[in-house]
MOPAC internal coordinates of N, CA, C and O (Angstrom, degrees):
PM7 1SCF
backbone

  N    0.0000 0     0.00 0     0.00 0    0    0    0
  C    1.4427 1     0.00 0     0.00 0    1    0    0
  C    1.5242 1   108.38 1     0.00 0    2    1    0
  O    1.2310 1   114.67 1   -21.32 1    3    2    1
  N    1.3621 1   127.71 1   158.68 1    3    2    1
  C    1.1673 1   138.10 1  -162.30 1    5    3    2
  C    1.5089 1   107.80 1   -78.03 1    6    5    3
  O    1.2310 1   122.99 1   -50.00 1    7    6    5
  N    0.9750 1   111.87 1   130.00 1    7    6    5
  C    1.7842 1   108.62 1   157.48 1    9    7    6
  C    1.5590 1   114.64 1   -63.03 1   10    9    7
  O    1.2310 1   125.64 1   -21.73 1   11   10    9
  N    1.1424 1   106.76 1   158.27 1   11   10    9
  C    1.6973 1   116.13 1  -166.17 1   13   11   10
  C    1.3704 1   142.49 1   143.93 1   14   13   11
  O    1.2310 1   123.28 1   -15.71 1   15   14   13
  N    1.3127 1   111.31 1   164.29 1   15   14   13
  C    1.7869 1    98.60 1   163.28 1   17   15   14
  C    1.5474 1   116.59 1   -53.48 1   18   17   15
  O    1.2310 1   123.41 1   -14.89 1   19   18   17
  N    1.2627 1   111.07 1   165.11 1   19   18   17
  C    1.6375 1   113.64 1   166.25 1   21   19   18
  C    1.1415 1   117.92 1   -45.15 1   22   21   19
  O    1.2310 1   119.35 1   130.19 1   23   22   21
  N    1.5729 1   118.84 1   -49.81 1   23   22   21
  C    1.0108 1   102.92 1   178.60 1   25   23   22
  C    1.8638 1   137.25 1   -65.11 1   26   25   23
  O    1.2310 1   132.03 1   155.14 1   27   26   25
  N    1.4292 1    94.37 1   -24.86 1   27   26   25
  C    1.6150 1   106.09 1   179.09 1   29   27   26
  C    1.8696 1   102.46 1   -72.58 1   30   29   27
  O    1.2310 1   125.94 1   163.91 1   31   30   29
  N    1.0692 1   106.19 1   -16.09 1   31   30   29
  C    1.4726 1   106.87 1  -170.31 1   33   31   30
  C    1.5323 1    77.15 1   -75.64 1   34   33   31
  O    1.2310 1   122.98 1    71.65 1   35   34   33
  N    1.2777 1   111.89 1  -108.35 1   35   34   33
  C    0.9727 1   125.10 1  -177.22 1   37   35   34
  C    2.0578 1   119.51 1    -3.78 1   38   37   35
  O    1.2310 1   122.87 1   105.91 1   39   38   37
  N    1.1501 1   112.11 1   -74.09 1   39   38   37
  C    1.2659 1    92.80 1   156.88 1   41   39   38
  C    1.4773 1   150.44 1   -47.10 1   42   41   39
  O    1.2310 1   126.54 1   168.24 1   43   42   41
  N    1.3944 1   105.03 1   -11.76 1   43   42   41
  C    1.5563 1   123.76 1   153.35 1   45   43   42
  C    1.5184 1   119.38 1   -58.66 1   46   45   43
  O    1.2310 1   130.04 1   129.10 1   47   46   45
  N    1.0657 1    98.24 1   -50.90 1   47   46   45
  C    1.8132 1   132.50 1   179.45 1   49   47   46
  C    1.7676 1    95.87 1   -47.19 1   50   49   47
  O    1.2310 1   115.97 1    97.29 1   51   50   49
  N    0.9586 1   125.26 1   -82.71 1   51   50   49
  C    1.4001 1   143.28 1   147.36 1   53   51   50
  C    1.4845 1   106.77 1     6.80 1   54   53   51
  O    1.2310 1   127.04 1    67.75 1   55   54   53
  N    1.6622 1   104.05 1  -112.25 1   55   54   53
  C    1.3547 1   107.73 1   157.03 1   57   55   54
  C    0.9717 1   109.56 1   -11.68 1   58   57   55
  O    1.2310 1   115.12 1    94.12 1   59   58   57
  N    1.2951 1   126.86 1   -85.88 1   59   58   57
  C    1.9377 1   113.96 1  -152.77 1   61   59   58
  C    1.6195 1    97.48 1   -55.02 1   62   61   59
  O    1.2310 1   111.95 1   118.31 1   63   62   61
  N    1.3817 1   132.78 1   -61.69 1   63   62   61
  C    1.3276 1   105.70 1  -154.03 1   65   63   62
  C    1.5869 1   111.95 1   -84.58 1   66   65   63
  O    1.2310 1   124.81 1  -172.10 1   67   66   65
  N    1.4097 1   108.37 1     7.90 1   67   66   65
  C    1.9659 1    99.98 1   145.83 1   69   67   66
  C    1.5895 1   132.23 1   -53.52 1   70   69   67
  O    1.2310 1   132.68 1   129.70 1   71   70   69
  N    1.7802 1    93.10 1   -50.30 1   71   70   69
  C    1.2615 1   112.02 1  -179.66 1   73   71   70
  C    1.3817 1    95.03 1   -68.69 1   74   73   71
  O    1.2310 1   103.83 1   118.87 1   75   74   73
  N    0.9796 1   147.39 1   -61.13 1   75   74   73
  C    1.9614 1   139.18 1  -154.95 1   77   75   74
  C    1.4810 1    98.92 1   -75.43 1   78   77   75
  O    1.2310 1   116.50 1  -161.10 1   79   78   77
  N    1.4167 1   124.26 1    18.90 1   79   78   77
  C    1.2036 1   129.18 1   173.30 1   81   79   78
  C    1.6996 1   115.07 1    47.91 1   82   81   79
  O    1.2310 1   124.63 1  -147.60 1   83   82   81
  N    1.5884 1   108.71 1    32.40 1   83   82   81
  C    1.4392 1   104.27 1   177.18 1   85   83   82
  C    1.3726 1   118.00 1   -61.54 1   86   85   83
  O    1.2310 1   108.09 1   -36.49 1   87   86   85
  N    1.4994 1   139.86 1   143.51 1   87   86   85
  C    1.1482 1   158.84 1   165.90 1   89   87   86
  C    1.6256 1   113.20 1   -19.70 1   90   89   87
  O    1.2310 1   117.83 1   -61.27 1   91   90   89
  N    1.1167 1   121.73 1   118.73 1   91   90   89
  C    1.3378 1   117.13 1  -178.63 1   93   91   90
  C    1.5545 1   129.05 1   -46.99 1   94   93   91
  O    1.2310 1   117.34 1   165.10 1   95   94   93
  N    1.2329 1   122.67 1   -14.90 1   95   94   93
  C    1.4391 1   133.87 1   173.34 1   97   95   94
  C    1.8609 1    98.49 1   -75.90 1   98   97   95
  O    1.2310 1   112.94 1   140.14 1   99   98   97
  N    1.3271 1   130.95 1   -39.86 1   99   98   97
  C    1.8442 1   132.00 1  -156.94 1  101   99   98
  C    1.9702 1    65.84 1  -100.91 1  102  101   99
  O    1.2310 1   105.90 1   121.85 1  103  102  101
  N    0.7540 1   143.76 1   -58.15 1  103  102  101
  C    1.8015 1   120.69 1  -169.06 1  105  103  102
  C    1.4500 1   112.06 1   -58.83 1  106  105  103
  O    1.2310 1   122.48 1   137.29 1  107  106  105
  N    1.0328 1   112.85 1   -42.71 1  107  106  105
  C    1.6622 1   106.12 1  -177.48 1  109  107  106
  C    1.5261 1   121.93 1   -92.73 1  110  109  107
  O    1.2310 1   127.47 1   168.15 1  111  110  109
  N    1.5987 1   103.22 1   -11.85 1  111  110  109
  C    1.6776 1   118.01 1   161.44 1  113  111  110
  C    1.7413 1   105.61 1   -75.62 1  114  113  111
  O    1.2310 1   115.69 1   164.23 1  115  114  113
  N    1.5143 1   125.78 1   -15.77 1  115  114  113
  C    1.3599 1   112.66 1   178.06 1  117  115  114
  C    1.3688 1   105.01 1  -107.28 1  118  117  115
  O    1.2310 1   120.33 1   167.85 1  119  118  117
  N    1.8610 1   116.97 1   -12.15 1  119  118  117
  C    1.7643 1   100.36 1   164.14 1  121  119  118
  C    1.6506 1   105.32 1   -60.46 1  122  121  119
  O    1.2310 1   130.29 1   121.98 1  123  122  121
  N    1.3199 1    97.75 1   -58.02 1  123  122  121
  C    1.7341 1   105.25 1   179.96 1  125  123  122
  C    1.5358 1   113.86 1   -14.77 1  126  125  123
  O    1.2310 1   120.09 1   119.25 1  127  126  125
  N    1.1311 1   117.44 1   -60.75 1  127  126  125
  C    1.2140 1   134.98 1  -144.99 1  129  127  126
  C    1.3590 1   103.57 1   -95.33 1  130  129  127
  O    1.2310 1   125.99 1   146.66 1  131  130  129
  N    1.5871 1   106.09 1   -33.34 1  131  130  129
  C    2.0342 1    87.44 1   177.23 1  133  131  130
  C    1.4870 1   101.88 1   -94.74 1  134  133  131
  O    1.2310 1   112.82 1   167.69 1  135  134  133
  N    1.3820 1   131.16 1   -12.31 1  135  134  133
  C    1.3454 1   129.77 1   143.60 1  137  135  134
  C    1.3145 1   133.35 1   -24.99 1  138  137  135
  O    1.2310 1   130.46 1   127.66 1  139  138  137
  N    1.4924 1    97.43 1   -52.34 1  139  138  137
  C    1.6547 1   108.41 1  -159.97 1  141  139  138
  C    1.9756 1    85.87 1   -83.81 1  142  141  139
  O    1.2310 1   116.51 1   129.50 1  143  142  141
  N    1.3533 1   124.23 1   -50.50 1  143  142  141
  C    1.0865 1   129.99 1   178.32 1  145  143  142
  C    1.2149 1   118.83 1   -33.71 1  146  145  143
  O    1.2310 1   118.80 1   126.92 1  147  146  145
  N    1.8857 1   119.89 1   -53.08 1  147  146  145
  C    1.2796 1   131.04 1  -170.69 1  149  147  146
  C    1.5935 1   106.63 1   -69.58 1  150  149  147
  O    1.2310 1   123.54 1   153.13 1  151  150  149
  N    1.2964 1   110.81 1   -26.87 1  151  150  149
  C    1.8142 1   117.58 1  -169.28 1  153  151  150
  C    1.7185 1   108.79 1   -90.12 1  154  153  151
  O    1.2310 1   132.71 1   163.39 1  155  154  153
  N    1.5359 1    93.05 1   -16.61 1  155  154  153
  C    2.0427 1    86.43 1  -163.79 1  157  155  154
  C    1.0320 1   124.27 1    75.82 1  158  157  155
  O    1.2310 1   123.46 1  -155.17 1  159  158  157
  N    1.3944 1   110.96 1    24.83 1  159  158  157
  C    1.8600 1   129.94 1  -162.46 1  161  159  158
  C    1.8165 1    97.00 1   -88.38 1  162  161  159
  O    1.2310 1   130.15 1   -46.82 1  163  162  161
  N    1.4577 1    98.04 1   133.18 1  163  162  161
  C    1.0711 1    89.21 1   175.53 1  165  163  162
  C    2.1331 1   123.76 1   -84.10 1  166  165  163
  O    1.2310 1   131.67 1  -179.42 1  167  166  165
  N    1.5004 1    95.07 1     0.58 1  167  166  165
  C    1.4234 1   107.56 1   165.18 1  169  167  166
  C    1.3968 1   102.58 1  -167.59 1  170  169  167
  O    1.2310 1   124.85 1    -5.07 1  171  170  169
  N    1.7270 1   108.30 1   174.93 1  171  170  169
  C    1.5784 1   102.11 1   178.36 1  173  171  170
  C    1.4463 1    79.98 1  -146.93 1  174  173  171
  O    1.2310 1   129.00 1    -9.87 1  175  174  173
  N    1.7809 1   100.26 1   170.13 1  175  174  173
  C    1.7173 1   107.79 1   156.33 1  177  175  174
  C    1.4198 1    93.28 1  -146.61 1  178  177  175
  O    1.2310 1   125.44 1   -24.94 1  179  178  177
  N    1.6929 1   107.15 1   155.06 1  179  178  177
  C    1.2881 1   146.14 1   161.32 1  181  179  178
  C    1.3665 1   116.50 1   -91.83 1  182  181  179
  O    1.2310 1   127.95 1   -55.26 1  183  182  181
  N    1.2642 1   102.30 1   124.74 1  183  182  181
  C    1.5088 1   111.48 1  -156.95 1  185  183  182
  C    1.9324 1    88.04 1  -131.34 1  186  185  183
  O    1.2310 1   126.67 1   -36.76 1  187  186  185
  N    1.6528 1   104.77 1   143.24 1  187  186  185
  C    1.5059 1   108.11 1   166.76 1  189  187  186
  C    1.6852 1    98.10 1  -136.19 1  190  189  187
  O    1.2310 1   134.59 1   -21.60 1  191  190  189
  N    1.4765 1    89.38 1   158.40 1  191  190  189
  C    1.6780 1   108.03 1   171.11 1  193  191  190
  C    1.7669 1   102.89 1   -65.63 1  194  193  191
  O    1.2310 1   134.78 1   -55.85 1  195  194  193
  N    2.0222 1    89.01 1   124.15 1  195  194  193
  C    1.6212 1    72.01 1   166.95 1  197  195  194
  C    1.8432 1   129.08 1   -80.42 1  198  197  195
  O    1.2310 1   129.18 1    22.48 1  199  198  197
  N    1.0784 1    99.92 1  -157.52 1  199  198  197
  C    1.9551 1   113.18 1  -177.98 1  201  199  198
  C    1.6048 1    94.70 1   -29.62 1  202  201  199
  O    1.2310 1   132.63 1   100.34 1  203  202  201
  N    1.5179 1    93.21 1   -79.66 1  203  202  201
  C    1.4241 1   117.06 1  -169.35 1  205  203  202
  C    1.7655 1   123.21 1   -66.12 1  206  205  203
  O    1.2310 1   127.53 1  -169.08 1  207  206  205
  N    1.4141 1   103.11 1    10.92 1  207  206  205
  C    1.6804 1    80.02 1  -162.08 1  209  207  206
  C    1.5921 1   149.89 1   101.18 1  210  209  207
  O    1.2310 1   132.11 1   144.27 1  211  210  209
  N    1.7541 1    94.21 1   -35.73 1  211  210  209
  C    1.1843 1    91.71 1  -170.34 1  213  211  210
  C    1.2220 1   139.26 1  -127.00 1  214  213  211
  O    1.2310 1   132.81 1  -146.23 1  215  214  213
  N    1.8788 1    92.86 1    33.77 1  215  214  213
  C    1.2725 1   110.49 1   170.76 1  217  215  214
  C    1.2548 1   101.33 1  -161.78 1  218  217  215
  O    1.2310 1   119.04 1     6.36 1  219  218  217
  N    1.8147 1   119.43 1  -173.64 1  219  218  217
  C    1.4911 1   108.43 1  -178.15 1  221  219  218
  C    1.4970 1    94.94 1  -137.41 1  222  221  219
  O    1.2310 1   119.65 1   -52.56 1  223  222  221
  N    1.4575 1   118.27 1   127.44 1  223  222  221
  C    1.5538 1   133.12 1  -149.87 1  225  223  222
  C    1.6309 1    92.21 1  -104.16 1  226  225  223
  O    1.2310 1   118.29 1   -41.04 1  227  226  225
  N    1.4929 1   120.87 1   138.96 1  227  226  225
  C    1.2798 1   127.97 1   158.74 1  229  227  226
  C    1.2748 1   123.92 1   -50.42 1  230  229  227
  O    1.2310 1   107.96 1   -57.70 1  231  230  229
  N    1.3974 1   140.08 1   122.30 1  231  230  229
  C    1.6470 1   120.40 1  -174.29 1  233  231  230
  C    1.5725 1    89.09 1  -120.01 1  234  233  231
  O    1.2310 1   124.72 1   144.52 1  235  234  233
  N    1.1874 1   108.54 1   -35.48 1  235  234  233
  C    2.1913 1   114.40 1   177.62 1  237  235  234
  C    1.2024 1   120.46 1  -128.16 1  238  237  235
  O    1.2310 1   124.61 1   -27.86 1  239  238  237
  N    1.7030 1   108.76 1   152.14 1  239  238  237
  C    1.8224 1    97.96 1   176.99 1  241  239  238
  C    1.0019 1   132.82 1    85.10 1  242  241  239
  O    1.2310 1   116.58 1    14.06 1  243  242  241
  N    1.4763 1   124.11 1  -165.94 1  243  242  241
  C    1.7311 1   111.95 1  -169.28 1  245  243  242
  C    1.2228 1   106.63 1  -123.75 1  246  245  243
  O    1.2310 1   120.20 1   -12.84 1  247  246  245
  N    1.3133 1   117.22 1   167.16 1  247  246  245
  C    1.8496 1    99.31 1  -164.68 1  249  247  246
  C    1.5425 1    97.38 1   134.33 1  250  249  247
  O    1.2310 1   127.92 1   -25.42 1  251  250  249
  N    1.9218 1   102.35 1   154.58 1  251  250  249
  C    1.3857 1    92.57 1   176.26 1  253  251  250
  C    1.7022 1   122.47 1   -87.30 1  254  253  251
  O    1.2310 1   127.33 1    -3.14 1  255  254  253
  N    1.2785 1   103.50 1   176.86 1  255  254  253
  C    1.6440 1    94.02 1  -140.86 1  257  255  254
  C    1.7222 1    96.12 1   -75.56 1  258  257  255
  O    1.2310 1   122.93 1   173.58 1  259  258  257
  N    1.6507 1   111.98 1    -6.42 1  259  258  257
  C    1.6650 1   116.54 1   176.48 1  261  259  258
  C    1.4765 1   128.25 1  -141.08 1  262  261  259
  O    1.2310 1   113.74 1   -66.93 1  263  262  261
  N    1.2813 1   129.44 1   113.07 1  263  262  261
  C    1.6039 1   109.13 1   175.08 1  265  263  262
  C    1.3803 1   114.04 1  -113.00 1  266  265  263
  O    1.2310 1   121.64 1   -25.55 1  267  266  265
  N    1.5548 1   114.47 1   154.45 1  267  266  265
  C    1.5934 1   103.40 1   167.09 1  269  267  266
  C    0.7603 1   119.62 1   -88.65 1  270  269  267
  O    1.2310 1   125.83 1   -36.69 1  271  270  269
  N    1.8686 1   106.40 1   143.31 1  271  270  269
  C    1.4486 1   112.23 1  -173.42 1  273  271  270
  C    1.2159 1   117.79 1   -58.92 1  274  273  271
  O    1.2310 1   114.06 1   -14.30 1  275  274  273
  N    1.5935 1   128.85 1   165.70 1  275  274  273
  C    1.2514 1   143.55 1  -164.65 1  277  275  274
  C    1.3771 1   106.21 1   -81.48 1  278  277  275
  O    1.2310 1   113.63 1   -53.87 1  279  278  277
  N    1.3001 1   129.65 1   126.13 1  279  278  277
  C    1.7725 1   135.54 1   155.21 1  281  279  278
  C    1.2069 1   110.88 1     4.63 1  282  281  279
  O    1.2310 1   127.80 1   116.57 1  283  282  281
  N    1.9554 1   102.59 1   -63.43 1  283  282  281
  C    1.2169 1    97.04 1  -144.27 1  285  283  282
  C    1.5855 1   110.59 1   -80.27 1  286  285  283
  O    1.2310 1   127.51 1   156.26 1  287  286  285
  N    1.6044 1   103.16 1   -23.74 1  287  286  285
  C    1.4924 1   117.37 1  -177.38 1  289  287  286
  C    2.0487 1   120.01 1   -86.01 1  290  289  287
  O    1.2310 1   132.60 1  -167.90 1  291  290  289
  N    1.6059 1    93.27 1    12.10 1  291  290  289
  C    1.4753 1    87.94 1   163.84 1  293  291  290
  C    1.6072 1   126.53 1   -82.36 1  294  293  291
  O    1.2310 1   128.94 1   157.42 1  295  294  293
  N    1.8515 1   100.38 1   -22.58 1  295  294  293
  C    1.4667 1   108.56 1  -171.03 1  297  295  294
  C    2.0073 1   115.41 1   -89.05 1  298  297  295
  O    1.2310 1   130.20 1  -168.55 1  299  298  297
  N    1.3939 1    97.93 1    11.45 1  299  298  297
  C    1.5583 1   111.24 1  -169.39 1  301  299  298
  C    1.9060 1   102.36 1   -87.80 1  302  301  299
  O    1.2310 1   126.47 1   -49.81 1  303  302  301
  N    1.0215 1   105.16 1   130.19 1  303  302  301
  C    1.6086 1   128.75 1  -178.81 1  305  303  302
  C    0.9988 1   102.91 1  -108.17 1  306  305  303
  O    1.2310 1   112.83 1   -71.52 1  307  306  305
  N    2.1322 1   131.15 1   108.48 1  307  306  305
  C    1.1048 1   123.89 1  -159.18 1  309  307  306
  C    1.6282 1    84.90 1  -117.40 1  310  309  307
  O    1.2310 1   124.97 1   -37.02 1  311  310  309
  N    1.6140 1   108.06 1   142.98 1  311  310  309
  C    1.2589 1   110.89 1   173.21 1  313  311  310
  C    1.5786 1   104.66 1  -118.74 1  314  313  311
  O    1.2310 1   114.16 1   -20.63 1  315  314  313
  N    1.3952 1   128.66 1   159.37 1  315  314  313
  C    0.8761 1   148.86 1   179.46 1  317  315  314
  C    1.9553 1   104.75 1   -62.65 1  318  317  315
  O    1.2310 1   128.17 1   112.52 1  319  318  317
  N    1.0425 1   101.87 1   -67.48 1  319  318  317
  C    1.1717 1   117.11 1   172.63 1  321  319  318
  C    1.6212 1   137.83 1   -72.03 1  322  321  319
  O    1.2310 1   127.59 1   170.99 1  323  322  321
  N    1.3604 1   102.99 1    -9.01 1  323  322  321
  C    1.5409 1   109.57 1   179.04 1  325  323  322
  C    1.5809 1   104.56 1  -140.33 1  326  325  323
  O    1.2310 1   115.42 1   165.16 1  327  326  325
  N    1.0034 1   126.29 1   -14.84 1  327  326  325
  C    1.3569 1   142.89 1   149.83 1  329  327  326
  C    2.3531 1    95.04 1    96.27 1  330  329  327
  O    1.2310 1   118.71 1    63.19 1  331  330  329
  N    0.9424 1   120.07 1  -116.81 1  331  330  329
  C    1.4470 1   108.65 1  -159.67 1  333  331  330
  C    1.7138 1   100.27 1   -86.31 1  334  333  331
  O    1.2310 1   132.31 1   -45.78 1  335  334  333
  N    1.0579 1    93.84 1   134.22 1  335  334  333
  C    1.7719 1    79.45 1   162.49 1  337  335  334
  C    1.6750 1   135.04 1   -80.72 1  338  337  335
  O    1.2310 1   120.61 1     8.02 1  339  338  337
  N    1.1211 1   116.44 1  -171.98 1  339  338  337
  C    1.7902 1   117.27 1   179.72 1  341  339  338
  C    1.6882 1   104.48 1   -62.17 1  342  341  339
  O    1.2310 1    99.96 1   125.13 1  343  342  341
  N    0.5628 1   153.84 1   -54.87 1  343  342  341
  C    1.3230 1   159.22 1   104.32 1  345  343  342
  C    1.6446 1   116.97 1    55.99 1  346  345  343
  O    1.2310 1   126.78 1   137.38 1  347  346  345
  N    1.4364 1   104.56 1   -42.62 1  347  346  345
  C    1.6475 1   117.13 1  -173.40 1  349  347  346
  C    1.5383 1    94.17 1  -154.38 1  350  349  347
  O    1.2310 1   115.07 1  -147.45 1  351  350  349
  N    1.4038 1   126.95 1    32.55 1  351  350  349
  C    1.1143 1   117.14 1   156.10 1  353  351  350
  C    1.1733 1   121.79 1  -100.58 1  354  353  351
  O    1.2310 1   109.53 1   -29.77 1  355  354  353
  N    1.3046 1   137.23 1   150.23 1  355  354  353
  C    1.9213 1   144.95 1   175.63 1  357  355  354
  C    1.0427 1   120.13 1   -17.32 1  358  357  355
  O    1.2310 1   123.76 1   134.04 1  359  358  357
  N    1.7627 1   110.39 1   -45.96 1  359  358  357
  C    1.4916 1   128.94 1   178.89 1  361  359  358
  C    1.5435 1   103.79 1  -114.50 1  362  361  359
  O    1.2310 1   108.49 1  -159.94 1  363  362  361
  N    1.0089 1   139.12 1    20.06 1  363  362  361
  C    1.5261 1   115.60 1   161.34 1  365  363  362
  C    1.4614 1   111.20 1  -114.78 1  366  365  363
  O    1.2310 1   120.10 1   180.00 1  367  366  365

């Protein structure tokens, strides 16, 4: 593991269990966690878009198990390749 701040540890931590192809719940339970580490948080949660869109489902952490997404982030068109559009950016 890397020498470093917590956080570089921790982001090592990360990395590796992308690469060992761990299960998406132990990948987003170790963003959580070097997150919550880097902030001094006394907890965090990981939240994903559900199926449909129209809400955002708990996958880690404490928190309620759904929130609705934000106004501003319903009108954002995410591409693979260019990542959010003007649409849901700061300035567009």
């Amino acid at each position: 593991m890397a020498e470093g701040t917590g956080f570089e540890r921790d982001l090592a931590r990360l990395i590796a269990a992308c690469e060992t192809g761990l299960d998406l719940p132990g990948v987003l339970g170790a963003a959580a966690e070097a997150v919550r580490r880097a902030l001094g948080a006394a907890a965090t949660a990981v939240y994903t878009l559900s199926e449909g869109g129209g809400e955002l489902t708990r996958m880690q952490g404490d928190g309620p198990a759904t929130l609705d997404v934000p106004a501003r982030a319903r009108s954002c068109r995410w591409s693979a390749r260019g990542g959010c559009s003007d649409a849901c950016s700061p300035t567009g």
